[in-house]
N, C-alpha and C positions, 0 to 999 in steps of 0.2 A: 504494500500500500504506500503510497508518496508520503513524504512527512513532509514539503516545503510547505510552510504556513499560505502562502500564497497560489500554489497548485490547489491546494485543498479548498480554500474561498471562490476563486476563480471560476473551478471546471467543476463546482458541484459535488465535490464529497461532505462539503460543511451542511450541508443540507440534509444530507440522508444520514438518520444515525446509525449508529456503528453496526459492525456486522454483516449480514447476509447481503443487504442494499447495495453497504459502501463496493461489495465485491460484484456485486451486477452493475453497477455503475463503472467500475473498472473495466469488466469483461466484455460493455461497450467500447470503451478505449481500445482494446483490446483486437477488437471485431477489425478497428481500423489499421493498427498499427501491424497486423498481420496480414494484412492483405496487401502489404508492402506500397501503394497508392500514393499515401499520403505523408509527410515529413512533421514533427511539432511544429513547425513554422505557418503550414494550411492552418493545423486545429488553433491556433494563435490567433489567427487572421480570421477566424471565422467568430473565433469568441470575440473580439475586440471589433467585429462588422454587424452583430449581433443575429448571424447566421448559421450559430454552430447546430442549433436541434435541426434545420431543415438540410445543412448538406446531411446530420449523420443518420436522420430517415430518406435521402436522395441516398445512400451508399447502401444500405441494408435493403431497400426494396427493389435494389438493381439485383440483388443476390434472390434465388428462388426462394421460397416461402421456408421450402421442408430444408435448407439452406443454412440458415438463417441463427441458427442456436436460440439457446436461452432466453439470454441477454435481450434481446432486441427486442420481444414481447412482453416484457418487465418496463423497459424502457419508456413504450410509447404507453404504458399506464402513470409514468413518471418524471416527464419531460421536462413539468413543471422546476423540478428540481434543479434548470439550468438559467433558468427566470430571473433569480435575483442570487448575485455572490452570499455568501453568510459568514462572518467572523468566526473564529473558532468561540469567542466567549458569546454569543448568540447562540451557536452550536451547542454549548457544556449547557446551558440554560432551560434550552428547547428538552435536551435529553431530560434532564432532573423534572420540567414541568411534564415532560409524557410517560416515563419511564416504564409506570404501571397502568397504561390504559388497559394495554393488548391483556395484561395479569388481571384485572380487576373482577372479570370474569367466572374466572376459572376459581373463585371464592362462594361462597353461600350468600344470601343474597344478604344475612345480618349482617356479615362482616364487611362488603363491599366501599361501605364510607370510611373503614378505619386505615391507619397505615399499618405498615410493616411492626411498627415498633408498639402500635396498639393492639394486634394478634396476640392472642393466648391461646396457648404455653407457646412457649420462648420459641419453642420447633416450627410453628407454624411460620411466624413473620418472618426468620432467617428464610424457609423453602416457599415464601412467598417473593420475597428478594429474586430468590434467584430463580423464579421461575419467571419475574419479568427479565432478566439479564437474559433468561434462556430464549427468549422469545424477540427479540433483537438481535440473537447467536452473539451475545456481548459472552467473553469470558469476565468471569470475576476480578478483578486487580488482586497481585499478591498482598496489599496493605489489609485487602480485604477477610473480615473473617471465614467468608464464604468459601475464599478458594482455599482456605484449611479443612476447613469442614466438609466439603463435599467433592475431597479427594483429588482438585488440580493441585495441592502440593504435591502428590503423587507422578504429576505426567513428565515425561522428560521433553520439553519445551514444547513452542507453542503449538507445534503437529498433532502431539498427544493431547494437550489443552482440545485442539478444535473435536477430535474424536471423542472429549466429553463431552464438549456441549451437543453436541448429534445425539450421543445416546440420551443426556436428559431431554433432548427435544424429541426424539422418539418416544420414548419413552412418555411424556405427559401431551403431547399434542398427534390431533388428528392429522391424515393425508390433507393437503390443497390439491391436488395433483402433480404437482409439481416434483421437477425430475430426483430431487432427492428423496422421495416419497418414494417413488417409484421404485428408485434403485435399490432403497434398503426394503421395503415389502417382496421383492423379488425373494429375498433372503428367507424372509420372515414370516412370511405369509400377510395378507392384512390381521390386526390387530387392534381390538379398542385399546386406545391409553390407559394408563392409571388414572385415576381423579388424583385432584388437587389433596383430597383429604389423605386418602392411601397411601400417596408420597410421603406427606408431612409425618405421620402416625410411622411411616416404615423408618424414615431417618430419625425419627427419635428415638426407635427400639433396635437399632443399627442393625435392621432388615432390608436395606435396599437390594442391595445385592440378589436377594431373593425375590425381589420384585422386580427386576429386570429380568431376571430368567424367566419369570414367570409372561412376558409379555416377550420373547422371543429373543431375546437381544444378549445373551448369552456368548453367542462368538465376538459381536462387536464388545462388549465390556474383558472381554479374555484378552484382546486387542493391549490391554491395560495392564500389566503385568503386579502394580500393588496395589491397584485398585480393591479390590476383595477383601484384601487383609485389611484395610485402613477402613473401610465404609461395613464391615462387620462388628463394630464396634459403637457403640451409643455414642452420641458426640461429645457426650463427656471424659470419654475416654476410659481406661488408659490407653494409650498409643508411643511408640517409642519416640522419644525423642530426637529422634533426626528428622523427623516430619518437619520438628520447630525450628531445628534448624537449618534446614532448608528454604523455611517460610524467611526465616531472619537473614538468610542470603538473598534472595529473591529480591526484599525491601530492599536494601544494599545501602539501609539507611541509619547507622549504628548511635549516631547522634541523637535522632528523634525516636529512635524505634529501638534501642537498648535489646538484647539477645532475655530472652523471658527468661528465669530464676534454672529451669531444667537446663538448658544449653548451656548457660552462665557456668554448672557446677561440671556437667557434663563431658562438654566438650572445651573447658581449658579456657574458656573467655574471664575465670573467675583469677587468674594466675595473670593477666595482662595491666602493668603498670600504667602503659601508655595509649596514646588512639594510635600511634604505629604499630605497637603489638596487636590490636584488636583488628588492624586492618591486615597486617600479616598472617593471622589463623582463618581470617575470613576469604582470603586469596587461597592458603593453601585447601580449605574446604569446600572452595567452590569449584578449586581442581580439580579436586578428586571427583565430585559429584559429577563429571561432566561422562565420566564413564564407569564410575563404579557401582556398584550394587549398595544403594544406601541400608538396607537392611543389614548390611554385612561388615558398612560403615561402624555401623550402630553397635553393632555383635564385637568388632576392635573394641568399641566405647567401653561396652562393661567386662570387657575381661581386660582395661588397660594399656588396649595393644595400641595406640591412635597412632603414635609416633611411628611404632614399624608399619602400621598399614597402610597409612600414608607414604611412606616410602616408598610403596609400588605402586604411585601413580605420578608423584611431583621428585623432583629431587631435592634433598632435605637439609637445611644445616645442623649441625650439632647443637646450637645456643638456642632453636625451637624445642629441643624437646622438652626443656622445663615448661613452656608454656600451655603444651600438652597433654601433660601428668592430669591424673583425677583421682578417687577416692577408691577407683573398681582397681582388683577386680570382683565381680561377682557371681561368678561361673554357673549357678546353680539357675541363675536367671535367664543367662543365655539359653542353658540345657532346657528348661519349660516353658518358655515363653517364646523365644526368636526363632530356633530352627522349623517350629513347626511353620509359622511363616514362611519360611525363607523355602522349605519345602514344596509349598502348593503355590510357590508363584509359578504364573507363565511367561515364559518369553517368548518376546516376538520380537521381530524387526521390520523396518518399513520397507513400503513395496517397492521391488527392486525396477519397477518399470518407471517409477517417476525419475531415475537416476539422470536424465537428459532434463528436467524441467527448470532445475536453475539457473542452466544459463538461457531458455528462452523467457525467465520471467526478469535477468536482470537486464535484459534487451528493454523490455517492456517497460521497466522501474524509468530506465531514461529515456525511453519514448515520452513517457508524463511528465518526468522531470525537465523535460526541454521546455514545457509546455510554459513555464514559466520566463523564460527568459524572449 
C-alpha cells in the first residue's frame, strides 16, 4: 500500500477506510499499471485535468466484461471516492465516527445504543471491537489489547495477520458473493456463521478454537501454527510469557509502553541499568523471533538457557549474558506445561507459488508512488 501522505489524499485511499477497499482501490491502479499503456505521468495528468474516473472507466470497458476482474465492478459502485482528496486527519476521524456501523448489527437489538466499553461482561465489548475491525478487514494495532487476545500476537507478520482476519470474517459473517466467498466455500462447503453471541461466550471460555472447526475452517486456522494453543485458553490466561513479549517488541515503544512485570522478570529486562541495555535485549529478541520457535524461546526462558539459545540465532557478546540471567531454572514446568504445546503445533509454510509476487508488487509500489511527483 503507498505511504506518501500525498499519494494517499490525492488518488483516493484517504477516503476508503482501511482494508479490503483501500486494496480494491489499488487493484484498480493496478488494472492500469499492468497493462503496460499508461506511465504515473497520464494518471497525474488526468487527476490534476479532473478526468481520472472517466479515462479509468474508458480503459476497463475497452477490456471484455468477463475480462475485466474484480476490481472494476467495486469501483464503478465507488467512484465517488475520487471526488474530493481527504486528509489523512479527516480520514482517522471519518474511521473512529463509523467504525461500528457495519458491527452495530450483529448485537441484540438492547444492546445496539451502547459502546464497546458499555457491553457486559468485559468478553462481549472487546469481541464486539473486533468484530467491527473484522468487518473493515482492519487488523488490530499491536498497542492494541485485541491483537493479544485474539491471537495476532501469534502470527508471524502481516501474511499470517491477514489469514486471521479471513478466518474471523468467515467465521462470523455471511457470503456477499463475492470472490473471496466463493473461494473459501469451495473449501468448506456453504456454512451459517456463528452469531455474534457464540463468539463472544466461546472467547471467554477459551472455546474458539472449537468453534471454528465447528463451522468448517479447521484447515484455514491449522494455517496458524500457535494459534490453538494460545486461543485454548480463557483470556485471562495463563499463557506463556513470550506472547508479552513479543506484544512489547511489536510496540517497539519501551519508553511509553515499559515491558509488563512477567517479561521485566523473565526475560532479563529487570537486570538492564540503562535505555541502551533495554534497547540491546530488545534487538537481540527481536532477532531471534524473526525465525525461531517462540514456544521454544520460552522453554530456554524457564530452564535459564536465554543466553545459549540465543546464541543460535544472533551472534552474542560475552558482557550480554548478565543481562540475561533470571531466577529459572524450573524444569518441572517446562516438563507439564510447554512441550505438550510445543507438540501439537502445526507447521506450515507459505505458498511457494507467490515466490514471483514481490517483485511484481514492488513494480506497482512505484507505479503509485510516481503518482505523486
Amino acid at each position: 500500500m503507498p505511504q506518501d501522505e500525498d499519494v494517499l489524499e490525492d488518488f483516493g485511499f484517504n477516503n476508503v477506510l482501511f482494508g479490503e477497499d483501500r486494496t480494491y482501490l489499488l487493484g484498480v491502479y493496478g488494472g492500469l499499471y499492468l497493462s503496460g499503456k499508461f506511465s504515473a505521468e497520464h494518471i497525474h495528468e488526468w487527476r490534476v485535468g479532473g478526468i481520472l474516473v472517466d479515462k479509468i472507466k474508458e480503459f476497463y470497458y475497452s477490456i471484455p466484461e468477463d475480462s475485466r476482474g474484480q476490481y472494476f465492478p467495486w469501483f464503478l459502485k465507488h467512484f465517488c471516492v475520487l471526488e474530493r482528496p481527504m486528509t489523512n486527519d479527516e480520514a482517522q476521524q471519518k474511521l473512529i465516527a463509523t467504525l461500528y456501523d457495519k458491527a452495530r448489527p450483529y448485537l441484540n437489538i438492547e444492546d445496539r445504543n451502547k459502546t464497546a466499553r458499555d457491553l457486559k461482561p468485559e468478553a462481549k465489548g472487546t469481541s464486539y471491537h473486533l468484530l467491527a475491525e473484522v468487518l473493515l478487514r482492519i487488523s488490530p494495532n499491536p498497542i492494541e489489547r485485541n491483537w493479544y487476545s485474539f491471537g495476532f500476537v501469534t502470527c508471524h507478520g502481516s501474511g499470517e495477520e491477514s489469514v486471521l482476519v479471513d478466518l474471523y470474517q468467515l467465521l462470523l459473517t455471511e457470503s456477499d458473493g463475492s470472490f473471496f466467498y466463493e473461494f473459501h466455500n469451495r473449501r468448506r462447503g456453504v456454512i451459517q456463521p456463528a452469531t455474534f453471541t457464540q463468539f463472544w461466550k466461546a472467547y471467554e471460555a477459551g472455546t474458539l478454537i472449537q468453534l471454528m472447526d465447528s463451522k468448517g475452517l479447521k484447515e484455514l486456522r491449522s494455517r496458524l501454527p500457535f494459534l490453538e494453543g494460545f486461543l485454548s485458553v480463557p483470556p485471562a490466561g495463563p499463557r506463556p510469557s513470550v506472547w508479552d513479549l513479543k506484544q512489547f517488541l511489536e510496540i517497539s515503544d519501551p519508553m511509553d509502553h515499559p515491558p509488563v512485570p512477567s517479561v521485566n522478570v523473565d526475560y532479563g529486562f529487570i537486570n538492564c541499568r540503562t535505555f541502551e541495555e533495554t534497547c540491546i535485549l530488545m534487538e537481540i529478541y527481536g532477532k531471534v523471533l524473526k525465525t525461531a520457535n517462540p514456544l521454544e524461546l520460552h522453554q530456554a526462558c524457564v530452564t535459564g538457557d536465554l543466553f545459549q539459545f540465543a546464541s543460535g540465532y544472533v551472534r552474542m557478546e560475552e558482557r550480554w549474558r548478565s543481562l540475561m540471567r533470571n531466577s529459572y531454572p524450573l524444569k518441572e514446568v517446562v516438563e507439564s506445561e510447554l512441550e505438550p504445546e510445543l507438540r501439537s503445533e502445526v507447521g506450515s509454510e507459505a505458498d511457494k507459488d507467490s515466490a514471483g509476487l514481490p517483485s511484481l508488487l514492488s513494480g506497482l509500489w512505484r507505479f503509485i508512488g510516481g503518482l505523486a511527483n
